[in-house]
N, C-alpha and C positions, 0 to 999 in steps of 0.2 A: 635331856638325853637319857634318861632313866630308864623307859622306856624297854630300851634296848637292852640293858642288863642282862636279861634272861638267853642272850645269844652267844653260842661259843664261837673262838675265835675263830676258829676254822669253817664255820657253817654261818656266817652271819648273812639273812639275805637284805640287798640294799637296796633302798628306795632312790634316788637321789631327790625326791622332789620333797622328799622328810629332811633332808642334813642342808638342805640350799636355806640362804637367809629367809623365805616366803616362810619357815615353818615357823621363826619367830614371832615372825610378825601377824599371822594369825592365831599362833599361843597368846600374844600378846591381849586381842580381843578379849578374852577372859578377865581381864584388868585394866578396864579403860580408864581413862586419865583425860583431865580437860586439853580442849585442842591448845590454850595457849601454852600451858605448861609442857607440852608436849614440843612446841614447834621452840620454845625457851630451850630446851634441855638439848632439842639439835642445834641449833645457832651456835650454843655454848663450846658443843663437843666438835663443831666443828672449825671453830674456834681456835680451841686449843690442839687439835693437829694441826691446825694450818702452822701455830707458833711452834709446837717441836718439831713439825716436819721442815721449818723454816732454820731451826737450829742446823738441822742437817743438811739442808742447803748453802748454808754459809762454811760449815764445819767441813764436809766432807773434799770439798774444794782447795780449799786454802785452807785448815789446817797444817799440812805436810807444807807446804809454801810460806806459812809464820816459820815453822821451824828451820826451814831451810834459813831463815833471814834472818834470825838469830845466832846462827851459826854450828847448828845443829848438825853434824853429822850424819850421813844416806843411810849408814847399818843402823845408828842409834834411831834413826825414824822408822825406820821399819820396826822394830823393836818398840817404840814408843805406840804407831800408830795402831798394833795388833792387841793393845789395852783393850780396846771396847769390844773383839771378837771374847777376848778370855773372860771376860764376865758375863760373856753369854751362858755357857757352859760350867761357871761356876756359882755367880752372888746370884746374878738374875731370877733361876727357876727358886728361890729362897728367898726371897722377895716379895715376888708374886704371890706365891703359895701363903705366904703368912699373912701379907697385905688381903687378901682373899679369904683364909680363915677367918681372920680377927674383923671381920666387914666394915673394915677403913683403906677401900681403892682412895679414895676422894682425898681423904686427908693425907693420906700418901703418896698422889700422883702430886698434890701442891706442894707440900714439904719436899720431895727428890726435885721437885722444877725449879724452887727458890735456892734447896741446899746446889746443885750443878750453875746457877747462873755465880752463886760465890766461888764455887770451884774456878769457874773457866778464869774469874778477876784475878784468884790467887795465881791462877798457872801463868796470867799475864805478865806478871811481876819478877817470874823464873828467865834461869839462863840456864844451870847448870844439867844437863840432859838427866846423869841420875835422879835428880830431883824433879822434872819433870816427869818423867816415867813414874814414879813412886805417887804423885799427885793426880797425874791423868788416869793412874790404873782407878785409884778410889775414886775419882770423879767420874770415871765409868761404869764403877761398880753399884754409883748412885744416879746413873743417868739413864744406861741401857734399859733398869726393866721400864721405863714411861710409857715407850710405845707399847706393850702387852698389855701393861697395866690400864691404859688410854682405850685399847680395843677390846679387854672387859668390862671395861664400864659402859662403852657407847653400844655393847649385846646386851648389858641390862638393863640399857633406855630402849633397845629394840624390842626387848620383851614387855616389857613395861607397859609402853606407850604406843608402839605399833608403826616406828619408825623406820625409815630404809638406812641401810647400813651402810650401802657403797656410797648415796650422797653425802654422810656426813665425812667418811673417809677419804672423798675422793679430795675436800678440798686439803690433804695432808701432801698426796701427790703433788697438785698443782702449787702448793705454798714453797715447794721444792724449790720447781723453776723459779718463780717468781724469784724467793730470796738469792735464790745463786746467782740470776741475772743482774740482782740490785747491787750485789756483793762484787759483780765483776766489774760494774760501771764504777762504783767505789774504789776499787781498784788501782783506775789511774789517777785518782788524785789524795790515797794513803800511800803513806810508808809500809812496805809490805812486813814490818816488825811493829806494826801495829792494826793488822789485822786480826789480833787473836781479840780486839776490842769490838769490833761489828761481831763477833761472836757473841762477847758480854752481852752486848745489848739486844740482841734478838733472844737468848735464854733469860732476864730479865722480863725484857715483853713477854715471853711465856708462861714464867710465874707468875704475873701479873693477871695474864690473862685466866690462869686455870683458879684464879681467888670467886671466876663468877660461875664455873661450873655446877651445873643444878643438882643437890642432893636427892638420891632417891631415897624411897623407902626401906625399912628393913626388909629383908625378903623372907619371904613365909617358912616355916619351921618346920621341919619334916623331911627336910634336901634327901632323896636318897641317894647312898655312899655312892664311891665311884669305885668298880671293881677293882683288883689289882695289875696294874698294867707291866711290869716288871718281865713278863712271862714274852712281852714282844720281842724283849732282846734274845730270845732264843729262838726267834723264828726266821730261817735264812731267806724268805721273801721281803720283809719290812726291815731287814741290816742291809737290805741288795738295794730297797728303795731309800732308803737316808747315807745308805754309801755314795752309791751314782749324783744324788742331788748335792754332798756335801762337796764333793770332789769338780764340779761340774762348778758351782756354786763359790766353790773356794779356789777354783781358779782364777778368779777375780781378784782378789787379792792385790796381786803389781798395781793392779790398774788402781784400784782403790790410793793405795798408798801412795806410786810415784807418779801419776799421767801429767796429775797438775805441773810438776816441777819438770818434765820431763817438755809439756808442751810452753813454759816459762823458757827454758833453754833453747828450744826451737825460733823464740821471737815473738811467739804469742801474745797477746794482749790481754788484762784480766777479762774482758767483756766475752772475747775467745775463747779462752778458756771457761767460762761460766756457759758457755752457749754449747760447746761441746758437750761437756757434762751432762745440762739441760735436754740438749736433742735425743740423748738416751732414753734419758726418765720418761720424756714424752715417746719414745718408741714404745717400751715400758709397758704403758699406761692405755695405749690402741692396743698394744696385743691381748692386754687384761681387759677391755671393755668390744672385745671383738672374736674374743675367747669360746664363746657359748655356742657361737654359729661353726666353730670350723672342727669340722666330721673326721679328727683323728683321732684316733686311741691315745690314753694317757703314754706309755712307752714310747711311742711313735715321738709326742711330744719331747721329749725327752731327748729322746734322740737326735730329734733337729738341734735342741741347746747344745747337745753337745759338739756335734759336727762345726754348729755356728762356731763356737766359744776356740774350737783349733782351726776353722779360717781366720777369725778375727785373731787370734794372737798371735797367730804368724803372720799376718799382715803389719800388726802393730808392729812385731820386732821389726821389722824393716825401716822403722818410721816416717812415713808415708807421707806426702804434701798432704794439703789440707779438705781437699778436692775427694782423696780417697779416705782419708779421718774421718769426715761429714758421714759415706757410706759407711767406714765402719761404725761408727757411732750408735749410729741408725739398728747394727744388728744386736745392740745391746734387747733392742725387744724377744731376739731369738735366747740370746746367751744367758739372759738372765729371768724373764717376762715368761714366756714359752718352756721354759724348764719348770719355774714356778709351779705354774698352770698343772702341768704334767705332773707333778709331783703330790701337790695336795690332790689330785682326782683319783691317784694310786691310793693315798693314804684312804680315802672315804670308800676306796672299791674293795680293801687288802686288809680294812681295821675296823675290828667293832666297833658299833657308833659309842658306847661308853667309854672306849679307850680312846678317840679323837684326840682331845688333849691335851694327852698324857704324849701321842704322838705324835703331835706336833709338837713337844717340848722336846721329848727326845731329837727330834729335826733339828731343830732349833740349836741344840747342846754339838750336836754331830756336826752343824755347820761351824759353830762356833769354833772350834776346838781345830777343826781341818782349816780354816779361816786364818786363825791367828799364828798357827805355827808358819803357814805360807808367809805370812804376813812379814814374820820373824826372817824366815830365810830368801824372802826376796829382796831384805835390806841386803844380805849381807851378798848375794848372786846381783844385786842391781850393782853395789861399789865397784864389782869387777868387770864388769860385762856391761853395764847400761843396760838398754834397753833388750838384751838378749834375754834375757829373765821371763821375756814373755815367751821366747821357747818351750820352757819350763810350763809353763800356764798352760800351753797346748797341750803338755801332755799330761797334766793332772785330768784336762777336762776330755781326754779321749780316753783315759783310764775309766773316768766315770761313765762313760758311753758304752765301751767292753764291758763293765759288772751290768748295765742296764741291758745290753745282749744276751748275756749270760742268761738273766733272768726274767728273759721278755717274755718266751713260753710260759715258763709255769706263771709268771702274772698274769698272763692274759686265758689261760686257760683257768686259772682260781678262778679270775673273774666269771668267766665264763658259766665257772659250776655256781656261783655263790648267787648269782642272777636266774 
């Protein structure tokens, strides 16, 4: 991305057929590499998404559902479960950056995979919630960065070798469903105060698995700097576009933390419940692979998420048979998938290509931060309210829909001038 350097931020003109993965992978030609060690290093990398996106297919689900079965209190999980938002926006980017400096991703994504599969054994052993919390937060403080740290490495086998990014990525998606599915069949024949152990064991399998990951090379000497990116936070078009996503994005929140225990009380079944989950991801996952074809502006995009995101949680609060769940489930492609989309296509139309990064970290930090605090106070509006909580969701994510109104002109007309 160097390249770009010499462009101010307010003039930068943008290609998109330079910032899509195809530029790496014809940079990549410049350093060709045998085909076997090439098609070794994807297998590997995809691999080891499939084992942490699998963590988080068991995790995300039943998590909150161990603790509930422990004896954990609704506020104290809320609180507990908004650990791995808060190290988004604190340990994470300090992580990265240093794992990244010191050019050991490899031996750092293995080391945080084996140190979090001893974390999740120790947290299995807990009852007491403060102790919990105190243990989950540094287990998340050492688990969260894997996936950036995962998806810088598998761009520097894309550059390398001259490999596609989304097939190694995609099986990260797909190991989702799969482990939630297996997790929910599991289900009916664990004790639900020992399901923080199907955790252990797929974060194990993962350390395991990232021990065959293929080392690269050093990378060639001369990197140039990356300007200073600091100068976006004063820019009221790129605060408008990580506002709208984080608010939009961190209305999810409830759903994250209570749906499982919420559709456990309904009658549910784990299988049910993993399936529910699952039909998201996979809504998800077609609106990301179906994304390229459809003729709407990134704002526009956005703006459906949001709209979705206050039908769907004012439908949830109602708690809906299972018949109307399936549908809304389904609009997680819009609520979460399609805001997405929307979002990074702003950042590559709205941000110099050398501040990319930088701005998506910043995202990243913004979601984080709006994430966990919901995260915090939907424990404590779920104890009283139940399931009303998603009220509240509706209107964080129609909040985020007005800042994206507010600032839909002047983004589309920047773009306009900057093209």
């Amino acid at each position: 991305m160097s390249r770009y350097t010499e462009h101010a931020l307010d003039n930068d003109h943008h290609e998109p057929q330079r910032i899509a993965i195809p530029l790496l992978t014809s940079e990549s030609q410049k350093h060709p590499a045998g085909q076997s060690i090439a098609r070794r290093f994807a297998v590997r990398i995809s691999l080891f998404y499939a084992s942490t996106f699998g963590i988080i297919g068991v995790h995300l689900p039943f998590f909150p559902v161990w603790l509930k079965a422990i004896g954990v209190d609704v506020s104290w999980i809320g609180f507990i479960t908004a650990a791995p938002s808060l190290s988004r926006f604190t340990v994470l980017p300090f992580v990265t950056a240093a794992a990244e400096q010191r050019q050991i991703l490899r031996g750092t994504m293995i080391a945080l995979a084996f140190i979090t599969a001893v974390g999740f054994a120790i947290l299995g052993l807990l009852r007491d919630p403060l102790t919990i919390l105190i243990v989950y937060a540094i287990i998340a403080c050492l688990w969260t960065p894997l996936s950036p740290l995962t998806d810088g490495y598998a761009l520097k086998g894309v550059t390398r070798h001259g490999l596609d990014y989304a097939q190694m990525r995609l099986w990260g998606s797909a190991s989702f469903v799969g482990f939630a599915m297996i997790a929910g069949l599991l289900f009916k024949v664990i004790d639900p105060q020992n399901l923080i152990w199907i955790i252990v064991a797929v974060a194990l399998l993962s350390a395991v698995v990232g021990l065959g990951i293929v080392p690269l090379d050093a990378p060639p000497a001369g990197t140039a700097p990356q300007g200073r990116a600091s100068g976006l936070l004063r820019k009221p078009l790129f605060l408008a576009i990580i506002g709208a996503s984080a608010l939009i994005q961190g209305s999810h929140a409830a759903y994250y933390a209570f749906s499982s225990i919420t559709w456990q009380n309904a009658g549910f079944g784990g299988f049910a419940i993993a399936a529910l989950w699952s039909l998201g991801v996979v809504a998800e996952i077609v609106v990301f692979a179906i994304s390229p074809r459809l003729a709407l502006s990134p704002t526009v995009m956005v703006l459906i998420g949001a709209v979705s995101a206050v039908v769907r949680w004012a439908i949830t609060a109602q708690e809906p048979r299972i018949e109307l769940l399936t549908a809304v489930q389904v609009m997680h492609g819009l609520t979460f998938g399609i805001t997405q989309v929307g979002t990074v296509a702003l950042m590559v139309r709205n941000v110099p290509h050398h501040m990319l990064a930088s701005a998506q970290g910043y995202m990243v930090a913004s979601q984080g931060a709006v994430t966990s605090l919901t995260m915090m106070l939907s424990g404590l509006i779920y104890a009283r309210v139940g399931e009303g909580v998603y009220y509240a969701m509706a209107v964080m994510a129609f909040s985020g829909g007005l800042m994206m109104v507010a600032a839909r002109r002047r983004l589309d007309a920047h773009h306009a001038v900057t093209d």
